[in-house]
Biotite code that builds the C-alpha atoms (Angstrom):
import biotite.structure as struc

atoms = struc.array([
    struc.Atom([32.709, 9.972, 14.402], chain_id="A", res_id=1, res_name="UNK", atom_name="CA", element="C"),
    struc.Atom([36.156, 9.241, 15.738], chain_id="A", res_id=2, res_name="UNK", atom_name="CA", element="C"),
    struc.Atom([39.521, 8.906, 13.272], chain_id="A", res_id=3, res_name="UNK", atom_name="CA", element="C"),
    struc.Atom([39.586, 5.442, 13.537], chain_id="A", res_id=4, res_name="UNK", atom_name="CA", element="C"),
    struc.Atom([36.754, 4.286, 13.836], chain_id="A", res_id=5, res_name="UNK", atom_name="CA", element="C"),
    struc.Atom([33.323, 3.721, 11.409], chain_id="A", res_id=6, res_name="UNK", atom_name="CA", element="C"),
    struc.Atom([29.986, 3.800, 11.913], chain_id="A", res_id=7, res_name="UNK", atom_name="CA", element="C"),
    struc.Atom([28.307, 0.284, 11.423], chain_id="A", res_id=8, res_name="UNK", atom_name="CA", element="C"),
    struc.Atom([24.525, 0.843, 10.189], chain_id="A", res_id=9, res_name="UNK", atom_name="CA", element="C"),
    struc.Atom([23.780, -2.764, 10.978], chain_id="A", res_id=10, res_name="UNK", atom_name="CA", element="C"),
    struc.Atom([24.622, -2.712, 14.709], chain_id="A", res_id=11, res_name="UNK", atom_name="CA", element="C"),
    struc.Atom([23.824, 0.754, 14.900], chain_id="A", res_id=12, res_name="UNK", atom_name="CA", element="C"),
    struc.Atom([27.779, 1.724, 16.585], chain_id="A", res_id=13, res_name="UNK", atom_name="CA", element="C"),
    struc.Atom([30.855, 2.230, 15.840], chain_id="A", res_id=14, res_name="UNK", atom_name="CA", element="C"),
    struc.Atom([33.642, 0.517, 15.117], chain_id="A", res_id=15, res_name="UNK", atom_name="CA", element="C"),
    struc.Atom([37.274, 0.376, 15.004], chain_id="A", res_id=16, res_name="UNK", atom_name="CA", element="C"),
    struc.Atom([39.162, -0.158, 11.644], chain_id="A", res_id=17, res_name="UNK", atom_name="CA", element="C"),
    struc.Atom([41.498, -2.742, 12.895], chain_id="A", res_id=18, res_name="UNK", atom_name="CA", element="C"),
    struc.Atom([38.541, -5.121, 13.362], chain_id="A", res_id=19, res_name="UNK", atom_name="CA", element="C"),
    struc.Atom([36.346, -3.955, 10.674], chain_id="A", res_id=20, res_name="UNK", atom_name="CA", element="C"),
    struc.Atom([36.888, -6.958, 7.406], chain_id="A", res_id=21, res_name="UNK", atom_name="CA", element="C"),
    struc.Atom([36.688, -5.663, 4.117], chain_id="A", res_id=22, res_name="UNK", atom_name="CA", element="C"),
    struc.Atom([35.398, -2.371, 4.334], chain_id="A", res_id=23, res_name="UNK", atom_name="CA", element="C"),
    struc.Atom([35.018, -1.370, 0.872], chain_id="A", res_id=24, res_name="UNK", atom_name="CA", element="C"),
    struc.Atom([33.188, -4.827, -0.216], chain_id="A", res_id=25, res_name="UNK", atom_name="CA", element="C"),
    struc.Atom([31.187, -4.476, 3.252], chain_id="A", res_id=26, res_name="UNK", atom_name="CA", element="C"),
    struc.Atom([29.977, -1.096, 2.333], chain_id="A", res_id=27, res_name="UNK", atom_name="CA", element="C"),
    struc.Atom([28.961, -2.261, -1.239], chain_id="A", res_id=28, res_name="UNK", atom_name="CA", element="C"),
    struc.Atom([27.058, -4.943, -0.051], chain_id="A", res_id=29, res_name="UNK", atom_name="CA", element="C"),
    struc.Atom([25.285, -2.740, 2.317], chain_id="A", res_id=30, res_name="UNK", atom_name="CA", element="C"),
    struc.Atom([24.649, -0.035, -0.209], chain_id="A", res_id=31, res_name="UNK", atom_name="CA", element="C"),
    struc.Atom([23.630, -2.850, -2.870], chain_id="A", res_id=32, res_name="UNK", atom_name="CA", element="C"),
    struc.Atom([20.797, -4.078, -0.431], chain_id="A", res_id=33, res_name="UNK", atom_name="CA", element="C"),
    struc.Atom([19.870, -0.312, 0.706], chain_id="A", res_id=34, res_name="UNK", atom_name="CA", element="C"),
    struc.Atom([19.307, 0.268, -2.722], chain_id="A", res_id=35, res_name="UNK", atom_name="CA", element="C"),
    struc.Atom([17.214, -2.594, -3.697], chain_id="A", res_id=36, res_name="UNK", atom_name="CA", element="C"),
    struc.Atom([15.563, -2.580, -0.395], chain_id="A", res_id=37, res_name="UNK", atom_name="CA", element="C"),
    struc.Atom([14.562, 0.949, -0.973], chain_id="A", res_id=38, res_name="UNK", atom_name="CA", element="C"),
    struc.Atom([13.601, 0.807, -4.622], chain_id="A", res_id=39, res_name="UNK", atom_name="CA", element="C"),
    struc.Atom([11.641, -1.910, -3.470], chain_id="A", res_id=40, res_name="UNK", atom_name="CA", element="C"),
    struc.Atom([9.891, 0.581, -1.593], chain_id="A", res_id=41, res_name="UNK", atom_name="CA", element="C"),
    struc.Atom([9.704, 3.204, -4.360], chain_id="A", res_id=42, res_name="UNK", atom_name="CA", element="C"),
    struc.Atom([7.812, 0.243, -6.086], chain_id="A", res_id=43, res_name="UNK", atom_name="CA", element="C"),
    struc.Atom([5.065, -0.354, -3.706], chain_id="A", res_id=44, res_name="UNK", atom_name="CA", element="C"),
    struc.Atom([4.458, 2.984, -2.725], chain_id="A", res_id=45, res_name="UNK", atom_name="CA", element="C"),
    struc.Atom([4.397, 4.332, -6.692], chain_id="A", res_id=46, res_name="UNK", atom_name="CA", element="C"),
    struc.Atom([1.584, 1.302, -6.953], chain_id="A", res_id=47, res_name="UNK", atom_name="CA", element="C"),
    struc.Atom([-0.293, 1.815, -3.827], chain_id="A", res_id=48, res_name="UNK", atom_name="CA", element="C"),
    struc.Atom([-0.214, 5.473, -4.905], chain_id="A", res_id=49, res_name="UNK", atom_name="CA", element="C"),
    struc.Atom([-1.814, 4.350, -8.552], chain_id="A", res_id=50, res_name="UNK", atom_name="CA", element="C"),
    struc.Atom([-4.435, 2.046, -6.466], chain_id="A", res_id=51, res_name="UNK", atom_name="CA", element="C"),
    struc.Atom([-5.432, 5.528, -4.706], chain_id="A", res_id=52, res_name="UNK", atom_name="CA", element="C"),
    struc.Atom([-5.802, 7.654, -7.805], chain_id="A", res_id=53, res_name="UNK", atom_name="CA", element="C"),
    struc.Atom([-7.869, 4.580, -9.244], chain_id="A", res_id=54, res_name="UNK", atom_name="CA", element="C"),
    struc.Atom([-9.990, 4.550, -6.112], chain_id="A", res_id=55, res_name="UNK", atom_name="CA", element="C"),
    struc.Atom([-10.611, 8.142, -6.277], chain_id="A", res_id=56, res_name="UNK", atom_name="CA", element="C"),
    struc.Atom([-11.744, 8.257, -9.949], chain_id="A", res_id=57, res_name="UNK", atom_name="CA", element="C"),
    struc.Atom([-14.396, 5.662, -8.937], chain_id="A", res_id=58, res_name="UNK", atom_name="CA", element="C"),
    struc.Atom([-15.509, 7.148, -6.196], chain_id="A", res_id=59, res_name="UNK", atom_name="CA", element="C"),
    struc.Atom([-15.540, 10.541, -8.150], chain_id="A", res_id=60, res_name="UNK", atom_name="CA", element="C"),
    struc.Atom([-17.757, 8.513, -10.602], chain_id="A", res_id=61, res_name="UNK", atom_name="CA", element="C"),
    struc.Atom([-20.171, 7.202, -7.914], chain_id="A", res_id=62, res_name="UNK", atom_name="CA", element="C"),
    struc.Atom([-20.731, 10.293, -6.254], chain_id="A", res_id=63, res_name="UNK", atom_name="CA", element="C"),
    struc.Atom([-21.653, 11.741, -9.406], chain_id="A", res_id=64, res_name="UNK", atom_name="CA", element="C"),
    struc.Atom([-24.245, 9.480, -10.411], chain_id="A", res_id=65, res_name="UNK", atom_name="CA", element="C"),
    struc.Atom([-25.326, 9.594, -6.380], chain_id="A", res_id=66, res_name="UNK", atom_name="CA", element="C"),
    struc.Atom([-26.185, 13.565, -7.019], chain_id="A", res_id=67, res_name="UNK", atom_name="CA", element="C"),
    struc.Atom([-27.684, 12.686, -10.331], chain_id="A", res_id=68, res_name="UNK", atom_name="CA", element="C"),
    struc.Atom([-30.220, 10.160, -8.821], chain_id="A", res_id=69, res_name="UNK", atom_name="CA", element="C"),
    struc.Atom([-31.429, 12.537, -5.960], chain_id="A", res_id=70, res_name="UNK", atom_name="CA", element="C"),
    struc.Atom([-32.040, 15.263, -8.435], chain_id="A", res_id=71, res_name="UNK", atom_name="CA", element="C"),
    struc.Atom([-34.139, 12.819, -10.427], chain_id="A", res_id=72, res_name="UNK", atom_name="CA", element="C"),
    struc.Atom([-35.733, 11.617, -6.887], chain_id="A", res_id=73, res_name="UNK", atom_name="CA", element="C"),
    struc.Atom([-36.365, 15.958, -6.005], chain_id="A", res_id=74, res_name="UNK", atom_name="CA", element="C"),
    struc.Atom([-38.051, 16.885, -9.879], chain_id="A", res_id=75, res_name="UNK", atom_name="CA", element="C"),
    struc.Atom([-39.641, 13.651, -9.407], chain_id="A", res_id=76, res_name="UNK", atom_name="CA", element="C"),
    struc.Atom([-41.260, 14.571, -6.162], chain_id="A", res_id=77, res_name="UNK", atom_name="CA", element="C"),
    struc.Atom([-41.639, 18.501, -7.676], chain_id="A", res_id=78, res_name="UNK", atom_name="CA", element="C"),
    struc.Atom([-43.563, 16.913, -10.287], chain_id="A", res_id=79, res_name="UNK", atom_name="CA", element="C"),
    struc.Atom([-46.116, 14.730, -8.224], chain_id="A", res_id=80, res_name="UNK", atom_name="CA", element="C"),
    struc.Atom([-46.624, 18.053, -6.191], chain_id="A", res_id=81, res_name="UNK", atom_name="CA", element="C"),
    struc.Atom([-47.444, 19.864, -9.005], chain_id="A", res_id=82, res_name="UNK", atom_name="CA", element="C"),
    struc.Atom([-49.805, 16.833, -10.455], chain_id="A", res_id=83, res_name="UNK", atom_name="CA", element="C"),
    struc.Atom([-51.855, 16.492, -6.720], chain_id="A", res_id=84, res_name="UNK", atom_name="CA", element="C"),
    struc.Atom([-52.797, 19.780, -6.312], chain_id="A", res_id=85, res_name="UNK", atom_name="CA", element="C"),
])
């Protein structure tokens, strides 16, 4: 970065000061929608995040009861062995 000039986020360049308009209030309203922009962010990732963990637990569940019906399905078979012969 030069002296006198800034670096403009929104045009991606810098900038002299002589034509730059209100710096400070600029830069808060910048900051002000970086900030909500990015908690916005925060937000959806913390809930997509939750969605995951949900969508784990479930499939946790269903795998679980997947293993419990094809150990039924093997004594099952174990038993009709045992009851031929």
């Amino acid at each position: 970065m030069r002296p006198s000039e800034l670096w403009n986020p929104d045009t991606e360049e810098f900038i002299t000061i002589e034509s730059f308009n209100h710096p400070i209030e600029m830069n808060r309203t910048n900051l002000r929608s970086k900030l909500n922009h990015a908690s916005e962010k925060d937000k959806k990732i913390e809930e997509l995040f939750n969605e995951l963990q949900h969508e784990k637990q479930r499939s946790a569940g269903f795998q679980e009861r997947h293993c419990l019906v094809l150990n039924d399905i093997r004594q099952a078979k174990q038993l009709a062995v045992l009851h031929s012969q």
